[in-house]
C-alpha positions in Angstrom: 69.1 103.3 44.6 67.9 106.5 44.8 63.9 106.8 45.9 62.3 109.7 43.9 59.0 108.6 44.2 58.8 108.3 48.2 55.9 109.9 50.1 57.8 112.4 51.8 55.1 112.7 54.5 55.6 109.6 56.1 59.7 109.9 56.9 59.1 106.5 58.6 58.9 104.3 55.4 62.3 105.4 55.1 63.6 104.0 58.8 62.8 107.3 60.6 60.7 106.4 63.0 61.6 109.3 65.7 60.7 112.0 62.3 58.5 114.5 62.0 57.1 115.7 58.7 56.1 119.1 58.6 56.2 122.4 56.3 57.4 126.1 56.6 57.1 129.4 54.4 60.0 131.5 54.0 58.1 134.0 51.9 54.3 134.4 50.3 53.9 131.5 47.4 57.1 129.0 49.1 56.2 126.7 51.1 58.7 124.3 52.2 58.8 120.0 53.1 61.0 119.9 56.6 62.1 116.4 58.2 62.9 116.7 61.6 64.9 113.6 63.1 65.4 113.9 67.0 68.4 112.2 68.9 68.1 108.6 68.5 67.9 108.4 72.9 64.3 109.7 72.2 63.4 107.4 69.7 60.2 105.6 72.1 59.2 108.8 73.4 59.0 110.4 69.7 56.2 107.4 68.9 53.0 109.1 68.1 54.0 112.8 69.0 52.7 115.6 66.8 54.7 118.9 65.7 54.2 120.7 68.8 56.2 117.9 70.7 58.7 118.1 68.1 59.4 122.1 68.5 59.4 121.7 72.1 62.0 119.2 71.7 64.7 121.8 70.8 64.5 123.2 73.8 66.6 120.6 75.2 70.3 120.2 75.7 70.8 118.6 72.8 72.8 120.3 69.8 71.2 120.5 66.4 72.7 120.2 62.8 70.5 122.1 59.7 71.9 119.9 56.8 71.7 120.9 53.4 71.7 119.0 50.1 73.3 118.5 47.0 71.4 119.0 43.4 70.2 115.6 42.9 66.7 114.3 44.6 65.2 115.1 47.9 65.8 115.2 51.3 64.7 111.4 51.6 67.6 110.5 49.3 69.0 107.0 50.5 72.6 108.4 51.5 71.2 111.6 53.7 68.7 109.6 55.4 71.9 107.0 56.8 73.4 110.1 57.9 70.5 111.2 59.5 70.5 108.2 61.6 74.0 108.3 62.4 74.0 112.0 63.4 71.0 110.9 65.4 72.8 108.1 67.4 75.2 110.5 68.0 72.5 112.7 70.0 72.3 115.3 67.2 69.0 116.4 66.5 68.4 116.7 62.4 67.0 119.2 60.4 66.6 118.7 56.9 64.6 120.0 53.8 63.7 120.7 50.6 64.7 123.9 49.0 62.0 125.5 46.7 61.3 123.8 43.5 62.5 120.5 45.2 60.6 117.2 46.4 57.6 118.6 47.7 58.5 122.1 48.4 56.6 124.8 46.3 58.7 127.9 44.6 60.9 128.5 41.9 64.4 127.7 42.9 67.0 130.6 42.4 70.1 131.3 44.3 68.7 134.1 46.2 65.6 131.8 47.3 67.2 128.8 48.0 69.6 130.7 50.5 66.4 132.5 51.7 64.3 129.3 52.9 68.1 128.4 54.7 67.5 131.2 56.5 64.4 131.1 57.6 65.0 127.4 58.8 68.0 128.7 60.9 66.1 131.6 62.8 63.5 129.3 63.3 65.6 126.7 65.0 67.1 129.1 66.9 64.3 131.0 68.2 62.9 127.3 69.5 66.4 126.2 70.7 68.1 128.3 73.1 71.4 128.6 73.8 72.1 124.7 72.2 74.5 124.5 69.4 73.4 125.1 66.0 75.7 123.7 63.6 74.9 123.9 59.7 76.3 121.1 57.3 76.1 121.2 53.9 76.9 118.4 50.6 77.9 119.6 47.3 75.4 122.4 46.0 74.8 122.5 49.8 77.8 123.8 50.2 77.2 126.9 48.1 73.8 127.2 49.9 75.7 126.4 53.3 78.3 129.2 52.7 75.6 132.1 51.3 74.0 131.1 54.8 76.7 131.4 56.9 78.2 134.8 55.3 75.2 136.2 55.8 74.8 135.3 59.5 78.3 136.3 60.4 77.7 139.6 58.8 75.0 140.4 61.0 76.8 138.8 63.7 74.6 135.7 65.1 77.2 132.9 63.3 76.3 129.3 63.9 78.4 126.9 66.2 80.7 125.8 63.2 80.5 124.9 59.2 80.8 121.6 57.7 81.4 121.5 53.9 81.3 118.1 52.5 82.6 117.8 48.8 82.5 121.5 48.5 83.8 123.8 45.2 85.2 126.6 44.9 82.1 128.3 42.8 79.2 127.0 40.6 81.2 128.3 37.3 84.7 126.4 38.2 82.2 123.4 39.1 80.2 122.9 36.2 83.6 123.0 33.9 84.8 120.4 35.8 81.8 118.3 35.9 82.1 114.9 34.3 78.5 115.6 32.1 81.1 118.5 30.8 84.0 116.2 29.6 83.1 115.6 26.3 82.4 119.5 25.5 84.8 121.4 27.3 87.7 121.5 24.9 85.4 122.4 22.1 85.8 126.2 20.9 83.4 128.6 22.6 82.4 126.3 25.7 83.1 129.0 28.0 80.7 131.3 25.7 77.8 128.7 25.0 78.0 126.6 28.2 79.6 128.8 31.9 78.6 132.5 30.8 75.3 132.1 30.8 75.3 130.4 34.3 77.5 134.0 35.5 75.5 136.2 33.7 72.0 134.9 35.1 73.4 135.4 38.7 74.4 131.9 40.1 77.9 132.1 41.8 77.4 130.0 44.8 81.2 131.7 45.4 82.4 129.7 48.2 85.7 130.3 47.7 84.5 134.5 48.0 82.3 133.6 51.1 84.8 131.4 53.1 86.7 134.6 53.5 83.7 136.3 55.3 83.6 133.6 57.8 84.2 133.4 61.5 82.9 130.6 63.1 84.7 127.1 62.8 84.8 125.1 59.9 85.5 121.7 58.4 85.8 120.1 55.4 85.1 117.0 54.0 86.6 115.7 50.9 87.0 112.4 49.3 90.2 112.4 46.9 88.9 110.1 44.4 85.6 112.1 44.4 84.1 111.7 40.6 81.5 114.6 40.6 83.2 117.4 42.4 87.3 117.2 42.2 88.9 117.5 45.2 91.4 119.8 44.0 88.4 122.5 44.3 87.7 121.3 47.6 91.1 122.1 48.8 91.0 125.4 47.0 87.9 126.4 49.2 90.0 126.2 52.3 91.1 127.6 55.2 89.3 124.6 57.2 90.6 121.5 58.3 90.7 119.1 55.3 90.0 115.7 55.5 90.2 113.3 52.8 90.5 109.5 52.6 92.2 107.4 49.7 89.7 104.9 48.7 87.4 104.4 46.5 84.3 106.0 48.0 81.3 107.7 45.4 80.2 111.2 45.6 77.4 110.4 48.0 78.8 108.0 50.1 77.3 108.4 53.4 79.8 109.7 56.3 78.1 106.9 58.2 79.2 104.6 56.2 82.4 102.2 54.7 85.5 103.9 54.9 84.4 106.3 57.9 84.6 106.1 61.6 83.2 108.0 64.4 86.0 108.5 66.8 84.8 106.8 70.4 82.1 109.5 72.4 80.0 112.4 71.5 81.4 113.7 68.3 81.3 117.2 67.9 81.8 119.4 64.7 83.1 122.1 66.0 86.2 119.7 67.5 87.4 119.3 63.8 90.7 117.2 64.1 88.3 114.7 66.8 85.1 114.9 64.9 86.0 112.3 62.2 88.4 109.5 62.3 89.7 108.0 58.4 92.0 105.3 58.9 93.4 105.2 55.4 95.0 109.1 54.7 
């Protein structure tokens, strides 16, 4: 079930009652949908507070994680909001949004735009939050997003805590040959021609594979082996992070919070990779 036609206002019809709704502009004409899920400790005290609360929230010693999703629907999609709630038990705050051109955010979606309005979410987090750790997640096309993101802020040296890629590629070109929708076409003559140069020649890379190499800070992947969408044989050609990957049948989307994944006992922590996740079945 995947709800495209939720009010994305009200994050609590969706079980997130300790969410606030609000909305950002990374340039002039983009305006941006942000959920905001605080640690799930907080959850009476969030009842009834506005923004304001909210920002001054992140202020506190609690770390953060800016996650950033895949192609299909919004940031309200069933399987991100369970992760939302079980990185909030955990004591995570959430951030979450919309790129341009998605749910209710406003902007044409491009490469270069969608890596923009990551930005901006970061440096706003961080000029609320302190010295707390910032870590930045991202799913699928997330991934691409999640690694343009990072490159960028190692380059200019203010890298976040650490880097989860879950069911990451190697770049959007590799990716779209290998996507199932391409099965049927991709042994016909000229596919290459007719169907992967236009994506290189209009300027979507989303190279992870190119950017991993211009990053410092820690990183993990996630990867399920049996992963119909996105092959995990890209996701082990991303590399060099930590690789996890279970054996069972789990879909694309599967929430981390759910079958087939346990939290290892305490506080996990991204950045403690081979701790972070526990798969009984590898």
């Amino acid at each position: 079930r995947v709800p495209y036609f939720i009010d994305l206002k009200k994050p609590q019809d969706q079980g997130l009652n300790h969410t606030c709704n609000y909305y950002l502009q990374p340039e002039e004409d983009v305006t941006i949908g942000v959920w905001h899920t605080v640690p799930a400790v907080w959850w009476k005290n969030a009842q009834g507070k506005d923004q304001m609360w909210y920002e001054d929230a992140l202020a506190s010693s609690h770390p953060i994680i800016l996650y950033l999703h895949g192609n299909a629907g919004t940031r309200g999609g069933d399987h991100r909001v369970e992760l939302y709630k079980v990185l909030s038990s955990l004591g995570y705050h959430v951030f979450t949004f919309d790129y341009r051109g998605w749910g209710d955010s406003m902007g044409t979606p491009s490469e270069r735009g969608m890596t923009y309005d990551a930005l901006h979410v970061f440096d706003w987090i961080k000029a609320r939050s302190g010295d707390n750790p910032v870590y930045i997640w991202g799913h699928s096309l997330g991934t691409g997003v999640a690694t343009n993101l990072v490159r960028r802020l190692c380059e200019r040296e203010t890298p976040p805590d650490a880097l989860i890629l879950e069911s990451p590629f190697t770049n959007i070109r590799e990716e779209a040959k290998s996507h199932p929708f391409s099965v049927i076409y991709r042994y016909f003559p000229g596919f290459d021609w007719f169907f992967l140069d236009p994506i290189t020649s209009s300027g979507i890379k989303f190279a992870n594979d190119e950017n991993v190499k211009h990053i410092s800070c820690p990183l993990l992947i996630l990867h399920a082996e049996d992963d119909p969408v996105v092959p995990f044989q890209l996701g082990r050609k991303v590399g060099p992070g930590l690789c996890l990957w279970y054996s069972w049948h789990l879909a694309h989307s599967a929430s981390v919070g759910g079958p087939g994944w346990e939290w290892a006992g305490g506080k996990a922590a991204p950045a403690c990779a081979s701790r972070a996740v526990h798969q009984p079945q590898l």
